[in-house]
C-alpha beads as a LAMMPS data file, in Angstrom:
LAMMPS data file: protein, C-alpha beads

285 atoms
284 bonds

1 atom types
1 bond types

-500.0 500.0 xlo xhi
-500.0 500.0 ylo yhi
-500.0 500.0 zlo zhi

Masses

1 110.0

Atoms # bond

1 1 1 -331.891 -245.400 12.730
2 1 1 -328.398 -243.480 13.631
3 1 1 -328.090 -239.778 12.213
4 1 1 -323.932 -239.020 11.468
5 1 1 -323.213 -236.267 13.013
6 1 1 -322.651 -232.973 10.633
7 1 1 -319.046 -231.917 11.389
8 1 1 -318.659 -228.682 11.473
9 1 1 -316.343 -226.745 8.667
10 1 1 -312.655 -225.945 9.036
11 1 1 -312.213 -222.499 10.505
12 1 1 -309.680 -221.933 7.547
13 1 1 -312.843 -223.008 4.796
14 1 1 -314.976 -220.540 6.622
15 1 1 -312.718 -217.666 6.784
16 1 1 -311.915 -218.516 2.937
17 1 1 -315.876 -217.916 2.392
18 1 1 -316.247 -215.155 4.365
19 1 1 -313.340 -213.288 2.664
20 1 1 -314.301 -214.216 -1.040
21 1 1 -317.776 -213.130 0.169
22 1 1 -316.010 -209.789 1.516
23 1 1 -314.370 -209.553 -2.135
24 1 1 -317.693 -210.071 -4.124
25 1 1 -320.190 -208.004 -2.301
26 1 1 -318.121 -205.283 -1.861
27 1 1 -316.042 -205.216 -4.845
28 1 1 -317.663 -207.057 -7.686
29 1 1 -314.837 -209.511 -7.967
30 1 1 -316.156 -212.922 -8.041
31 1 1 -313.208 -215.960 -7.086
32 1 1 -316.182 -218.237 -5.906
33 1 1 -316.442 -220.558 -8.574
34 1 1 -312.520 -220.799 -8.469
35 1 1 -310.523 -224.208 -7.769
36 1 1 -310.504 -224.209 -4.011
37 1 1 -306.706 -225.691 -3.829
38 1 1 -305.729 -222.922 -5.999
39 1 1 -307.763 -220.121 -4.103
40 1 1 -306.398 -221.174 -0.843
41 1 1 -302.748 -220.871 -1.795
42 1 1 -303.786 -217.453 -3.536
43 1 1 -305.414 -216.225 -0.609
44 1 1 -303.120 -217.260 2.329
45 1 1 -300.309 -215.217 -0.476
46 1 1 -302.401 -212.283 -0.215
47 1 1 -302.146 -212.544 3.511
48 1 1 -299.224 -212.952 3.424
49 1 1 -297.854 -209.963 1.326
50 1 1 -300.061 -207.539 3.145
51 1 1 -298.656 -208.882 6.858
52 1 1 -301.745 -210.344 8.330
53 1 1 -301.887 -213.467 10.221
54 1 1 -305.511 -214.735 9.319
55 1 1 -307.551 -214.459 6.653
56 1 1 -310.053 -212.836 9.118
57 1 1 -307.703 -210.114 9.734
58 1 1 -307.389 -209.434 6.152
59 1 1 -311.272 -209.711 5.434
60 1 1 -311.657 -206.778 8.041
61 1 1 -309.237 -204.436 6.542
62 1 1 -310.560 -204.903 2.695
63 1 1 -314.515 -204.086 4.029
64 1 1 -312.949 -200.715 5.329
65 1 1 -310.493 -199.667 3.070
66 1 1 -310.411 -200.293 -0.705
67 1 1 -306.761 -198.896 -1.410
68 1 1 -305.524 -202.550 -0.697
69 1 1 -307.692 -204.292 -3.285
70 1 1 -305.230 -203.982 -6.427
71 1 1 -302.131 -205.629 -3.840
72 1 1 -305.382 -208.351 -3.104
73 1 1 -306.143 -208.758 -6.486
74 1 1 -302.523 -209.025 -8.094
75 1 1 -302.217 -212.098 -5.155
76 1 1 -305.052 -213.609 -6.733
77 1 1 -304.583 -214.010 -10.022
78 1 1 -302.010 -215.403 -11.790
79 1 1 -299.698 -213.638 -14.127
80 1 1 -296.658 -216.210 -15.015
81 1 1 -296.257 -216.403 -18.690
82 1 1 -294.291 -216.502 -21.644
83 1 1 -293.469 -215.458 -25.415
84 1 1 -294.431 -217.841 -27.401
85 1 1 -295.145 -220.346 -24.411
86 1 1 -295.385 -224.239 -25.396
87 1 1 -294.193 -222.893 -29.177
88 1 1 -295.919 -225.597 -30.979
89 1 1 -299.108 -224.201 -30.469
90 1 1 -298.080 -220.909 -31.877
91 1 1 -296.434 -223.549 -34.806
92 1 1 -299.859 -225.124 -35.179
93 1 1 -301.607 -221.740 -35.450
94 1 1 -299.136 -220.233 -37.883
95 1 1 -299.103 -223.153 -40.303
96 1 1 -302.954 -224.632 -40.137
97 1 1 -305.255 -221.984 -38.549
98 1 1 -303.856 -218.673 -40.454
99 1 1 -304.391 -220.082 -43.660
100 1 1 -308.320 -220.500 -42.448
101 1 1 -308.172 -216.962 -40.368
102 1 1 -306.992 -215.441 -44.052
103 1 1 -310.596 -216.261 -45.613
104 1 1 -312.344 -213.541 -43.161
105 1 1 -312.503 -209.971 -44.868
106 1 1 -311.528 -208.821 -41.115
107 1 1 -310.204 -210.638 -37.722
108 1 1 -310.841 -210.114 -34.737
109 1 1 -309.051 -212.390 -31.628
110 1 1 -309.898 -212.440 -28.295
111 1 1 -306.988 -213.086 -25.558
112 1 1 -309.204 -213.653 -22.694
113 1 1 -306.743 -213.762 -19.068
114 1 1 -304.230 -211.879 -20.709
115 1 1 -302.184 -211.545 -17.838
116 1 1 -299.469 -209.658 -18.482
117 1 1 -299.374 -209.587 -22.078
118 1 1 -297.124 -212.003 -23.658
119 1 1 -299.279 -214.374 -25.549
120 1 1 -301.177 -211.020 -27.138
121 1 1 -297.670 -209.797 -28.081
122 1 1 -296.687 -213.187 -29.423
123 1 1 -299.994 -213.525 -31.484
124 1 1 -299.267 -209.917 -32.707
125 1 1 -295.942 -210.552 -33.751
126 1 1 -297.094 -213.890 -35.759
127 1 1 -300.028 -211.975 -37.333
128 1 1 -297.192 -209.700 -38.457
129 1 1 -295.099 -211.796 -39.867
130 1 1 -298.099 -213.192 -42.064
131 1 1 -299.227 -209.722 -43.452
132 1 1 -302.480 -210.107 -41.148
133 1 1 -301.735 -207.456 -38.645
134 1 1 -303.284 -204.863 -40.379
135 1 1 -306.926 -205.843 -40.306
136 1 1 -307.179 -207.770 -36.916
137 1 1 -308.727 -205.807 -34.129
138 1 1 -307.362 -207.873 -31.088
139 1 1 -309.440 -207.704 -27.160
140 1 1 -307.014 -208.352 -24.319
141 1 1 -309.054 -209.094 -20.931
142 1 1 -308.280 -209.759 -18.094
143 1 1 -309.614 -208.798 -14.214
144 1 1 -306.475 -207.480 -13.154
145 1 1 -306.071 -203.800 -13.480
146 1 1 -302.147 -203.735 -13.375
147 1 1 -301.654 -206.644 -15.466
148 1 1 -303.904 -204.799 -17.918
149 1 1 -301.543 -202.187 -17.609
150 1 1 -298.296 -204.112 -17.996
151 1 1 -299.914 -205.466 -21.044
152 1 1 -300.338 -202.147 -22.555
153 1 1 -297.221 -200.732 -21.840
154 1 1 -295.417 -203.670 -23.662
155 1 1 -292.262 -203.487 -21.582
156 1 1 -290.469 -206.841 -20.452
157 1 1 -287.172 -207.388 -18.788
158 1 1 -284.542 -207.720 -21.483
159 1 1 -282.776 -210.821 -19.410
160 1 1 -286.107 -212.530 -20.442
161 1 1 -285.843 -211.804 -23.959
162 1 1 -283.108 -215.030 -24.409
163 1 1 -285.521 -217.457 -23.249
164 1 1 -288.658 -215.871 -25.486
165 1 1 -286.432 -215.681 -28.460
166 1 1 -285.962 -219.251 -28.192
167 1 1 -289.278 -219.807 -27.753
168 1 1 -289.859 -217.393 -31.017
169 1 1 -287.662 -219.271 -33.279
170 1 1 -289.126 -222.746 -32.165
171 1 1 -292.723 -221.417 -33.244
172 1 1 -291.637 -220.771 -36.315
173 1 1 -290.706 -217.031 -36.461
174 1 1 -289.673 -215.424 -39.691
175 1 1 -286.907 -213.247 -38.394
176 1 1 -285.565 -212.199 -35.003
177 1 1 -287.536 -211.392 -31.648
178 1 1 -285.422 -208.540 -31.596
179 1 1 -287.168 -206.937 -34.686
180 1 1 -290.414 -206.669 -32.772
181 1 1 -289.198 -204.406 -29.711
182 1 1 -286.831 -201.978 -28.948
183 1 1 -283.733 -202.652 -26.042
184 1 1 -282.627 -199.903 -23.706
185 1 1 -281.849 -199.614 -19.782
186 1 1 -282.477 -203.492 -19.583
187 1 1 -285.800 -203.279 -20.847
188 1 1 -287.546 -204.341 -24.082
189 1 1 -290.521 -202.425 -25.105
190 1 1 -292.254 -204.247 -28.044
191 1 1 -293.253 -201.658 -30.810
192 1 1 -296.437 -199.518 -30.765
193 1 1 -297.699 -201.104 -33.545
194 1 1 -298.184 -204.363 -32.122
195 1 1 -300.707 -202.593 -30.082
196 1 1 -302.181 -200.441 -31.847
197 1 1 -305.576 -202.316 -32.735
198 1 1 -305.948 -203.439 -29.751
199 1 1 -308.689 -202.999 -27.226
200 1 1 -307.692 -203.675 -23.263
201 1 1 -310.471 -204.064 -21.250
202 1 1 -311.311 -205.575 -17.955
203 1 1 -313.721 -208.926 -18.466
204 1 1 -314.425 -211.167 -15.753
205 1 1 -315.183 -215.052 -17.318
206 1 1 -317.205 -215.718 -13.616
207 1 1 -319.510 -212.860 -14.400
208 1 1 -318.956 -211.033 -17.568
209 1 1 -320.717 -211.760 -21.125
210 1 1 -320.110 -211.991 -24.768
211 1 1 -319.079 -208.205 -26.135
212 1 1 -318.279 -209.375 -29.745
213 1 1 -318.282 -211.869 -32.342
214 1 1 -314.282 -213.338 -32.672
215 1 1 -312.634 -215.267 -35.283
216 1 1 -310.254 -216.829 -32.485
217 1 1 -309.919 -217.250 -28.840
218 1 1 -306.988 -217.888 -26.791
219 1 1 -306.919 -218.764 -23.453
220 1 1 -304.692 -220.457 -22.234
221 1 1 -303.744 -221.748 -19.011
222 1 1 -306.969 -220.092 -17.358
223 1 1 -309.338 -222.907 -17.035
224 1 1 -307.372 -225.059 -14.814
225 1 1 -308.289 -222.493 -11.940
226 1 1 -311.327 -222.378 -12.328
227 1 1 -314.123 -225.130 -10.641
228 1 1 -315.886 -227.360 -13.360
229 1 1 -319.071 -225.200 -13.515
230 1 1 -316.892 -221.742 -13.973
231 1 1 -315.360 -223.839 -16.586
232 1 1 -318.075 -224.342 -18.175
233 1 1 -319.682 -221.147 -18.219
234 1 1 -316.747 -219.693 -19.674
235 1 1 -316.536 -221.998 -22.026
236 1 1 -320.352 -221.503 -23.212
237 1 1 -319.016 -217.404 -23.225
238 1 1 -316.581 -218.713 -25.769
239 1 1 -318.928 -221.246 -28.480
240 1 1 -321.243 -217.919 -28.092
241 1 1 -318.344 -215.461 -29.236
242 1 1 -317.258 -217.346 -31.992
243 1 1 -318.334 -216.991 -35.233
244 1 1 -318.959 -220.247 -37.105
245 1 1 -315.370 -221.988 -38.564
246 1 1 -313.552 -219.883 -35.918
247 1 1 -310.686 -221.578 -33.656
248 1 1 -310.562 -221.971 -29.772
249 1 1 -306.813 -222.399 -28.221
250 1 1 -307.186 -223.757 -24.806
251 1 1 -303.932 -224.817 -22.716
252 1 1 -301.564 -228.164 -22.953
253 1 1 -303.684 -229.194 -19.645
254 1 1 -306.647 -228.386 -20.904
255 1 1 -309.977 -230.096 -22.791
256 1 1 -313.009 -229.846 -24.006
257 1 1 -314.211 -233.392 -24.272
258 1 1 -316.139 -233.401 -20.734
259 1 1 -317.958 -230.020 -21.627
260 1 1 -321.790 -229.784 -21.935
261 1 1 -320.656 -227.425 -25.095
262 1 1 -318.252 -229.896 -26.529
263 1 1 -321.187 -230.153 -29.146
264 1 1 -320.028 -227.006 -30.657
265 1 1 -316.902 -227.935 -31.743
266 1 1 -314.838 -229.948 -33.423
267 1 1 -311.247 -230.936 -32.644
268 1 1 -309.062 -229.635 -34.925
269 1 1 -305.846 -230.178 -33.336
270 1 1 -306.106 -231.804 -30.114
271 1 1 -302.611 -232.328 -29.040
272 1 1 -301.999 -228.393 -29.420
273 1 1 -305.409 -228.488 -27.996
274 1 1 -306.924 -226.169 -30.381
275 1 1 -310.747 -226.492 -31.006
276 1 1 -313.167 -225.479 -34.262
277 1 1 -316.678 -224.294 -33.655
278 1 1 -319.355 -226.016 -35.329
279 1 1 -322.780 -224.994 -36.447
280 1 1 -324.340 -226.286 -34.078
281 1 1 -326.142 -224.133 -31.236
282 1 1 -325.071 -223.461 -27.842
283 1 1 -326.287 -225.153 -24.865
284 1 1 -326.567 -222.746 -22.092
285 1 1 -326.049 -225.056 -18.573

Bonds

1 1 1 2
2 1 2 3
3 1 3 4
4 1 4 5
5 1 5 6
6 1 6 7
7 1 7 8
8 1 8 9
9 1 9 10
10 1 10 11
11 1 11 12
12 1 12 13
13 1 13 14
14 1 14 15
15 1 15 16
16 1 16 17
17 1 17 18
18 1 18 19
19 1 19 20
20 1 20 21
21 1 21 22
22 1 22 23
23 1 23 24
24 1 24 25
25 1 25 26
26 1 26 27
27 1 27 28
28 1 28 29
29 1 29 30
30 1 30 31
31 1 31 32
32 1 32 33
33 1 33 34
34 1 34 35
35 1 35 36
36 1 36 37
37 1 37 38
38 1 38 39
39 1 39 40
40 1 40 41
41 1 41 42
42 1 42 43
43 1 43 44
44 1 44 45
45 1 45 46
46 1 46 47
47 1 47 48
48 1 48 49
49 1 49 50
50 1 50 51
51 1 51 52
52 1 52 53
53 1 53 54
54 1 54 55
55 1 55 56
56 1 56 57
57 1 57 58
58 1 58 59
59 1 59 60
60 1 60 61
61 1 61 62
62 1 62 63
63 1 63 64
64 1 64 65
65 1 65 66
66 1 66 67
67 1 67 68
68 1 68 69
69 1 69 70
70 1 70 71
71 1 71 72
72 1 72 73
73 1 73 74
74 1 74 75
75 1 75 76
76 1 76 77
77 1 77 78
78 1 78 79
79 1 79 80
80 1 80 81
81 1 81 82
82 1 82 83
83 1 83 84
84 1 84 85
85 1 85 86
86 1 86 87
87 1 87 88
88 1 88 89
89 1 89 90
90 1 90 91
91 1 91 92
92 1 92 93
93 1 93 94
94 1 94 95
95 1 95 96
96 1 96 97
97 1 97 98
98 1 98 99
99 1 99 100
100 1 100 101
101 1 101 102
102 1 102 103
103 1 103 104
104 1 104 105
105 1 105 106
106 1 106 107
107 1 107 108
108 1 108 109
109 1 109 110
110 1 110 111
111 1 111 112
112 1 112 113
113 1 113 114
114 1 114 115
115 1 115 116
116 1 116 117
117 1 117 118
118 1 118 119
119 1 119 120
120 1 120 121
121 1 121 122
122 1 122 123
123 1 123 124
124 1 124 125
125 1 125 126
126 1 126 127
127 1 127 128
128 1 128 129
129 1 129 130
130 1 130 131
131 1 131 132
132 1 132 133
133 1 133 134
134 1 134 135
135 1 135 136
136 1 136 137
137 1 137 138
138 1 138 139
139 1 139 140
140 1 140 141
141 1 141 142
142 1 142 143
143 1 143 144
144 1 144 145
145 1 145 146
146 1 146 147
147 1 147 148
148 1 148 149
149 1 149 150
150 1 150 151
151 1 151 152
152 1 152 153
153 1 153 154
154 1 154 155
155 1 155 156
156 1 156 157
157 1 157 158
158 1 158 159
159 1 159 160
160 1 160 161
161 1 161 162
162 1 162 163
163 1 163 164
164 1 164 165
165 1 165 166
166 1 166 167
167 1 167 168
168 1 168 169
169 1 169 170
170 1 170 171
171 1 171 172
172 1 172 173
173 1 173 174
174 1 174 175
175 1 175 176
176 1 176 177
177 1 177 178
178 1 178 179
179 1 179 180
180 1 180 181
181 1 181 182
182 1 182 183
183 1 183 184
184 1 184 185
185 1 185 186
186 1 186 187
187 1 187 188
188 1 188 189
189 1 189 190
190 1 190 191
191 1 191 192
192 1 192 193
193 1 193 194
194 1 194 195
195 1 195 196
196 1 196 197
197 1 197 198
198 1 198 199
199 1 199 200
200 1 200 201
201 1 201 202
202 1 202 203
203 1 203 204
204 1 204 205
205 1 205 206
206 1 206 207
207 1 207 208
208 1 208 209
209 1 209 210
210 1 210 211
211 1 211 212
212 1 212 213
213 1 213 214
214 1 214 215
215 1 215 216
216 1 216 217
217 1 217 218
218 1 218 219
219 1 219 220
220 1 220 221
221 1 221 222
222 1 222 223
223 1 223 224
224 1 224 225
225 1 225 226
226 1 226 227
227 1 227 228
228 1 228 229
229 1 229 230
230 1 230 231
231 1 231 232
232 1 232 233
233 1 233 234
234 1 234 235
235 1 235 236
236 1 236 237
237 1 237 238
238 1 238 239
239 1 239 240
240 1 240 241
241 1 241 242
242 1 242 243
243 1 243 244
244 1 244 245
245 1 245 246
246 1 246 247
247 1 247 248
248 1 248 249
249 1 249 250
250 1 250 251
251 1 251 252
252 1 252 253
253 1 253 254
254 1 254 255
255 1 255 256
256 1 256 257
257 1 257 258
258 1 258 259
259 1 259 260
260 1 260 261
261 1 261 262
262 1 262 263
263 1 263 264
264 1 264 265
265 1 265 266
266 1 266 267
267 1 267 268
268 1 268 269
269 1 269 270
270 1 270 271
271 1 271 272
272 1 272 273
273 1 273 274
274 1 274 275
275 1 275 276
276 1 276 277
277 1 277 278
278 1 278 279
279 1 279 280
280 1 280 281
281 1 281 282
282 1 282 283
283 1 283 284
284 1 284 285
């Protein structure tokens, strides 16, 4: 009987192991479980904006000198987004899962990859404009240090403020964008009070847990990078920080009906892709 012969890995796979290894053990960060396609392309634009021709080359600089992780990190993670992006989720949550949100003496929402802070802003803003601000305590997260920061600041280019206000008005908005933020030297800086219940905290979905019990979670656009068993750890994180009757907004590309947790929810509105959780337990995989 003929034994195939093991062929041995691509030297670009190995030096992708080795680095992410470099990167965990030495800095806590954890891309292992990420979507390989995605982590190459991430990786090789690391390299890239740090002038290094291999990943090798990179690896050996990070396990002697930290002061390049935050340029590393901001390569790896992904910070595109939007005001009110796809705006009828943000319809959807306005109209059917606020009315349900108003029965809890208190809210709290968890935006977990907040990236650089536009979907906290635009949940904010629509909290707001419902009279629900006031007692919801919101958690932005994220593993990203200087998105964290961006997100606290609250400052946007103003050229981007045409495309978010359209974005604002098609989710329903009560007034103008320009109500919520404050235009000067081509910037817009969305008002303190937006803010000011707001916790920002680093929280890494690979290796992280549960910190509180949430009345909604959005994340959006997050689990698509992420292998199928980071998915569904995070996704266990999330039917564990729910309370019971609280709502789950995952992104347009996004489900729950393969999960091992799918159990613990319902769908409430699947084409905006927005989930209920159940009673039921959680399964821990």
């Amino acid at each position: 009987m003929s034994v195939l012969p093991v062929l041995p890995a691509p030297p670009d796979a190995i030096e992708l192991d080795l680095f992410l290894d470099a990167l965990h053990r030495c800095h806590h960060y954890d891309f292992r479980s990420y979507s390989r396609n995605s982590l190459m392309r991430r990786a090789d634009l690391a390299r890239e904006r740090l002038g290094y021709d291999t990943l090798s080359e990179l690896q050996g600089r990070l396990l002697r000198d930290a002061s390049i992780l935050p340029d590393i990190i901001d390569a790896m993670t992904v910070q595109v987004s939007e005001f009110f992006r796809d705006p009828d989720y943000f319809l959807a949550l306005r109209r059917d899962v606020l009315p349900h949100l108003r029965t809890f003496p208190s809210i709290k929402v968890w935006v977990a990859g907040c990236a650089d802070g536009e979907e906290l802003y635009s949940l904010a803003i629509m909290l707001d404009e419902e009279g629900l601000l006031d007692r919801t305590l919101f958690y932005a997260t994220e593993i990203n240090r200087r998105a964290l920061a961006r997100a606290e600041a609250g400052i946007y280019p103003i050229d981007r403020m045409a495309l978010f206000s359209q974005n604002y008005q098609r989710a329903g908005g009560r007034g103008s964008l320009s109500d919520h933020y404050t235009a000067a030297y081509g910037r817009a800086a969305f008002h303190r009070r937006l803010r000011a219940r707001t916790v920002f905290t680093e929280h890494n979905l690979a290796t992280d847990q549960v910190f509180s019990e949430v009345q909604l979670i959005s994340c959006r656009n997050v689990l698509i990078y992420f292998d199928n068993s980071l998915q569904q750890r995070a996704i266990g994180l999330f039917a564990e920080a729910l309370a019971r009757g609280g709502f789950l907004g995952l992104g347009l590309h996004e489900t729950l009906r393969f999960s091992s947790h799918a159990g613990a929810f319902s769908a409430f509105d699947e084409t905006q892709r927005i989930w209920r959780r159940t009673a039921q337990d959680v399964t821990h995989a």
